[in-house]
N, C-alpha and C positions, 0 to 999 in steps of 0.2 A: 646108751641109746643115742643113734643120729638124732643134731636138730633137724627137721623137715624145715626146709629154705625157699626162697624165693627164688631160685637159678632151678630151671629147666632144660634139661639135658635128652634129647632123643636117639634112643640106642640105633636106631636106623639108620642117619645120616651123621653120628661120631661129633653130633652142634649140642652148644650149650646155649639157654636165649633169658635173657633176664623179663621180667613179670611187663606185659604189652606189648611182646613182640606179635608181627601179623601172622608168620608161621603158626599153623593149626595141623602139628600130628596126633595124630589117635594118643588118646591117651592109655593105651598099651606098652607105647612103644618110650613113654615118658619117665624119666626119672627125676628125683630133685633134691637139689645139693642147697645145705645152707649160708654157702660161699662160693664163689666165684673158683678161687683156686681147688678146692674140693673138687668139681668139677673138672678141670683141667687134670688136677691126679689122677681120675677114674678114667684120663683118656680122651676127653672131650675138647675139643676145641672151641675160641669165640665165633660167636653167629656176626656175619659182616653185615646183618642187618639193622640186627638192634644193636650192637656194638657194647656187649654188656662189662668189660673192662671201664667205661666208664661211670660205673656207677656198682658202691661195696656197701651197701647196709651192713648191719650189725643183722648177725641171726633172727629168724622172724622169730624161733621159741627158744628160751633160752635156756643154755645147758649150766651149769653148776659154776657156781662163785668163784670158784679157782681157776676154771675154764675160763670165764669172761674177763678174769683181772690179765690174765695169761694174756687174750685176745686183744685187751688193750693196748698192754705194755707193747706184743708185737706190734700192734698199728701206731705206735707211737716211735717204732725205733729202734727199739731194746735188742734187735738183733743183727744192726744194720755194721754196729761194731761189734757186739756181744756174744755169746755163744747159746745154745739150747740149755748148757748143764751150769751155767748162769745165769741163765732167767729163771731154771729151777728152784736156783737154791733161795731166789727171790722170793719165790712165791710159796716156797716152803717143800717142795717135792722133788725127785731125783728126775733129770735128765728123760732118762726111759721109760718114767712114770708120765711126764709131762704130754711127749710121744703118743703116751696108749692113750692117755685123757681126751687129745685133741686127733686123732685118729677117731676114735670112737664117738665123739661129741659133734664134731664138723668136717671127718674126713678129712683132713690132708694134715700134715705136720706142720711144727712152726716154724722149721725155717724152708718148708715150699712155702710157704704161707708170706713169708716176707719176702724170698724171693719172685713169687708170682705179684706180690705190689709195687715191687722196684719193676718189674715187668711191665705191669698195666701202666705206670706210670711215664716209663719212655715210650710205651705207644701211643699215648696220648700227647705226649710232645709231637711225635712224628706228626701225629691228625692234625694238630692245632696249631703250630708254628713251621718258622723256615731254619729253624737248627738245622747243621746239617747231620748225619748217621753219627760222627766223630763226636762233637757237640752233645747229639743226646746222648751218649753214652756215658759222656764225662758229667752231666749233668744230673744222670738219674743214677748216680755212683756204682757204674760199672766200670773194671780195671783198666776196659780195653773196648774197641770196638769186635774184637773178639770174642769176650764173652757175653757181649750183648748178641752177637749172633748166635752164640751157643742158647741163651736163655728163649730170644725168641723161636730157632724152630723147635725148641723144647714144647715152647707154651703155646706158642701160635702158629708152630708148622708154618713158619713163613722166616726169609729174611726182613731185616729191618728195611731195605732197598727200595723190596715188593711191594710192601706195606705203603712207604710213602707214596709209590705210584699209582696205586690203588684208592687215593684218598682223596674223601668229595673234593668240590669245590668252596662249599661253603664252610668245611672243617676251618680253615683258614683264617685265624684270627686276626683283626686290624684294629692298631692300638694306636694312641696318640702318643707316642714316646713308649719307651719298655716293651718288655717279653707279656704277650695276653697267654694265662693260663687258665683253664677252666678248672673250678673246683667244683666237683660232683655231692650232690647231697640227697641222701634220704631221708623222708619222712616232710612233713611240712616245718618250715623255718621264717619264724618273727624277725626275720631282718629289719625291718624298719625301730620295732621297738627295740631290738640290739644295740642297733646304734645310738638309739636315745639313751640304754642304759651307758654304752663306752662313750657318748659326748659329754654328759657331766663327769665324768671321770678322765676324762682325758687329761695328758699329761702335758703341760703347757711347752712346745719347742719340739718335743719326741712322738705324741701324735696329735690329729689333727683329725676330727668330724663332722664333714657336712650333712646335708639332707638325706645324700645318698651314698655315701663315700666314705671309707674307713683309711685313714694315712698316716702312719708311720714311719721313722728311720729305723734303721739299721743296721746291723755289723755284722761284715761275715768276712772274719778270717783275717776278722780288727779292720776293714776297708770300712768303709762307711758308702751306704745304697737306701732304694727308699722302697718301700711296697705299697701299695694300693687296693682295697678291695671292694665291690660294689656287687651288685645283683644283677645277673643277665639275664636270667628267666625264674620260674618258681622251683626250677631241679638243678639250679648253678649257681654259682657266685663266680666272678671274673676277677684274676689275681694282676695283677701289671705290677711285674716285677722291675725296679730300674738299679740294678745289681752289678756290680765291677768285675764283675766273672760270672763263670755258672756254674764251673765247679760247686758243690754241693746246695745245688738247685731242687735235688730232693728231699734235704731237710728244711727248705725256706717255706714248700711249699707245705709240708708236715707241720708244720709252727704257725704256720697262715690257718690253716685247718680248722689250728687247735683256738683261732682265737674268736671263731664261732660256734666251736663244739662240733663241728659238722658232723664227728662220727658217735655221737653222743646216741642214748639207747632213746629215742627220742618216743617208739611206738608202746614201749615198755611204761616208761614214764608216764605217760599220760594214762595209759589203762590202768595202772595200779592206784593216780591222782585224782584222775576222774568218777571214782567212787567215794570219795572224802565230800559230805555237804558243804564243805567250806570253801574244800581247793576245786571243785568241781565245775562250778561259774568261772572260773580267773580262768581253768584248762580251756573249757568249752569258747570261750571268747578268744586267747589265743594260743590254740595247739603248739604253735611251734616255737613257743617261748623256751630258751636253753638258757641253761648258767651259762654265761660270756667264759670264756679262757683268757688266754693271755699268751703274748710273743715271748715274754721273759718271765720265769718266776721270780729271780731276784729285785727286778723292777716294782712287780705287783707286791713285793712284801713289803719294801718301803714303803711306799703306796698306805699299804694298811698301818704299820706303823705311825704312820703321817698322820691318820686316821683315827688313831685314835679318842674316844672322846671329843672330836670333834667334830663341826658338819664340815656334810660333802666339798659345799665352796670356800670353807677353807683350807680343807686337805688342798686339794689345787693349788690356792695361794702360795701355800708352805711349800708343794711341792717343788713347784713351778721354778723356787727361787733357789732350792737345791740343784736344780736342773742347770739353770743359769748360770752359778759359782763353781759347777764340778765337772757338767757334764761338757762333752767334746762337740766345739763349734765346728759346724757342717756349710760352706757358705754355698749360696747360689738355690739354698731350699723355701726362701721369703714368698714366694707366691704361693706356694704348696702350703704355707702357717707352718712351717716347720721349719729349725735350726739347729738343732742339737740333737746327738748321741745320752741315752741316758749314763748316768757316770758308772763304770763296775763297782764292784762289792771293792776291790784295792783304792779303788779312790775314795772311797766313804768311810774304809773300816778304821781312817785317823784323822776323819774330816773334824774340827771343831766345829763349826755349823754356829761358830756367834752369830747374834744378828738373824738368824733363819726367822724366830718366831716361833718355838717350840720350847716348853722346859726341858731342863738340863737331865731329865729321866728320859724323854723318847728319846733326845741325840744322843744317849749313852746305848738307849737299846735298838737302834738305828746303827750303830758301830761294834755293836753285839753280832749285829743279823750279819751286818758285812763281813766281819773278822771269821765268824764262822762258816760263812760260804765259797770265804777266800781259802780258807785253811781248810778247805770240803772233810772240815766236820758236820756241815750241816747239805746235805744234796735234796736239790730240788725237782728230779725226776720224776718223783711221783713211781718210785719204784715200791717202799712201800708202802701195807694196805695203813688204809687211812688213822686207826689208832696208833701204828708207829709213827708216822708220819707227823700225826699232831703231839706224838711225844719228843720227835725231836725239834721240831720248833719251840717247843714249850720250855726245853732246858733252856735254850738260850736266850738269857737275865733280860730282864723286859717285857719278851712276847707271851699270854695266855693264854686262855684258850680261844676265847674270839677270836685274835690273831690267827690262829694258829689254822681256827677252822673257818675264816676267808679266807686266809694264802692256802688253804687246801681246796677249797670249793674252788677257786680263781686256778689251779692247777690242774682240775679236771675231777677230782673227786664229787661221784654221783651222791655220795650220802653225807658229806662234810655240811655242818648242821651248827655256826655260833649263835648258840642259843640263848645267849646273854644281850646280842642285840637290842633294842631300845625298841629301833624301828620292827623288829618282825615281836615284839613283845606287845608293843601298841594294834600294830596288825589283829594278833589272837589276843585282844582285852574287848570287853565292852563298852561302848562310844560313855565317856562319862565318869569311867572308871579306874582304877589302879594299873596299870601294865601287869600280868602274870609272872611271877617268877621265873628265873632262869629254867628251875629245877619242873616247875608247871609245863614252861615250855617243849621242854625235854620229853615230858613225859606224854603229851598230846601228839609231838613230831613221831613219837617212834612208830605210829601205824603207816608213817610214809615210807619205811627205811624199805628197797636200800636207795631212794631218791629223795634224799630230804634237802638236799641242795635246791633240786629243780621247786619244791617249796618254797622254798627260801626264797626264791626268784620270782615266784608267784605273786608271793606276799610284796615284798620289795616293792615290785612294779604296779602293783593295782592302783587305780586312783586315789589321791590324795596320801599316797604312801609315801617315807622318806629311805630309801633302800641303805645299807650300808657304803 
């Protein structure tokens, strides 16, 4: 059974219009897709009014576990190189199975489904910058500027030419230095408390957190560039890329994304959280509180490594000076509080780390995590579901399962839950009292599943708390 969606499509004039467009047809004549590209499959074009390419929730009702991991992984990528009858065998189903699952669930298949996002996402270059046709094409990793015209009279019965000409005034974005790209977002977003969760965390040279500003370096394609992110309005975040090329301009912005969750089940989460008397008060004060992501999984696993057992300011300290010894000097980034590349998995997996400040157990498992990411026994995709995933972090010597279930939460996993944590143990104890066992814990979390992340970040952040 289709999800019923938020994309309004009217059979009369062949338009699709996302939820506050001014158009008012009969609703007779209405139909409703729970994606944007669904929409487009059944024939519909985008409305030039509301311009709803710029904006992709997650389905408002959601269809089956397998469906929505599937959903992910495609928004994440997984088929930008990959194939349909490999993200099957990912997710455990055949190819043709996967097909009828997301036909039936959301209307369109998964790879119209990715390519109608590489789609939305060179028209919104067109709207929003001075790339030229060539430029977007090469940026939103299409072969050719040929097959970008093929895709868009496909999707939008229009060339890319038209399109530009066609496009406000105010589409136009003006940045002080770098490419301004808008990043679309549903649902309400804690931006401010986000950033307060990534400044104490911040990684001393590689990023940098002001009031209003998210800054990091870079590497793309081993060059070294910087990204920027900030809040333009309550339904955008503004990206300001300052990158050595653009070629694969659609994964920088896919990684930027992901380091506020944007495509996170954000309306989900909250209905299933906001019936818990405990996590109910933290939701209701602020909705748009998401688990933070991250640009690099291998960075954030050190990170936790680093972390271990110890507090927040001194992970930092420790980091900071790994960073300094290993990672690649960037000159000309000192006003930005930024200098350095964080070091690879090859630079770490034989680093001695005398002198760092850590026993001779984390810099062994510290050179565990590298050696295995180097030698991709260990992949950090987040391709699978979350108990493999915390099982292969866990073979390798050092990391358990706290580890295993931050560098999974920090990777995007909605139900990665370390439950051994101090801070979210003192959270769920009585002011006075013992911290609750792991095993306590665990067992109180499961009514959150499948968001027990988004818990975790509840608890983490509420006042006087100490998050991991």
């Amino acid at each position: 059974m289709r999800a019923v969606g938020p994309y309004r499509a009217v059979v009369t004039t062949g338009i699709y219009c996302r939820p506050g467009c001014s158009a008012r047809p009969l609703e007779v004549n209405v139909l409703n897709f729970p994606l944007a590209a669904a929409a487009e499959a059944a024939g519909f074009r985008a409305c030039l009014r509301c311009r709803p390419y710029r904006w992709e929730p997650p389905p408002s009702e959601g269809p089956p576990q397998v469906v929505r991991r599937a959903l992910r992984l495609v928004l994440e990528g997984a088929l930008d190189t990959g194939t349909e009858e490999r993200l099957g065998a990912e997710i455990g189903v055949s190819a043709r199975h996967l097909r009828r699952l997301f036909l039936s669930h959301l209307g369109v298949s998964p790879a119209r489904l990715a390519g109608s996002r590489r789609a939305h996402f060179a028209r919104r270059l067109l709207d929003d910058t001075d790339l030229s046709v060539t430029e977007v094409a090469l940026a939103s990793g299409f072969g050719s500027v040929r097959q970008l015209n093929r895709s868009f009279l496909e999707i939008f019965r229009a060339t890319p030419t038209s399109l530009r000409a066609r496009r406000r005034a105010a589409d136009r974005l003006a940045a002080d230095g770098g490419l301004p790209i808008r990043l679309p977002l549903s649902g309400p977003l804690a931006f401010r408390e986000m950033l307060g969760f990534l400044r104490t965390r911040a990684i001393p040279g590689v990023e940098a957190v002001t009031e209003g500003t998210y800054r990091r370096t870079v590497a793309i394609d081993g060059d070294p560039g910087v990204i920027e992110i900030d809040q333009l309005d309550p339904e955008t975040l503004l990206l300001r890329a300052h990158l050595p090329h653009w070629e694969g301009l659609f994964d920088v912005v896919r990684r930027a994304r992901r380091i506020f969750n944007l495509d996170g089940e954000v309306a989900a989460a909250n209905e299933l959280l906001s019936a818990d008397p405990r996590l109910g008060p933290l939701v209701a004060r602020r909705p748009g509180m998401r688990p933070p992501g991250t640009w690099d999984g291998f960075e954030v696993g050190v990170r936790a490594i680093v972390g271990q057992q110890v507090s927040v300011r001194g992970a930092t300290t420790i980091i900071g000076r790994i960073v300094a010894r290993y990672g690649t000097e960037v000159e000309g980034l000192a006003p930005l509080g930024l200098s350095r590349l964080f070091p690879g998995p090859e630079a770490l997996a034989g680093a001695e780390m005398d002198g760092i400040g850590m026993p001779a157990t984390r810099v062994a498992a510290i050179r565990n995590f590298a050696a295995a990411v180097a030698e991709h026994r260990l992949h950090l995709e987040r391709r699978a579901p979350l108990e493999g995933l915390v099982g292969e972090i866990t073979e390798v010597p050092g990391l358990g399962p706290w580890t295993a279930h931050y560098l999974a939460l920090r990777l995007g996993e909605p139900d990665a839950f370390p439950a051994s944590d101090l801070g979210l143990r003192r959270a769920l104890g009585t002011a006075g009292g013992e911290p609750p066992r792991p095993s306590e814990v665990e067992q109180v979390a499961t009514a959150w599943r499948p968001f027990r992340a988004w818990a975790a970040l509840h608890l983490w952040t509420q006042p006087g708390s100490q998050g991991a």
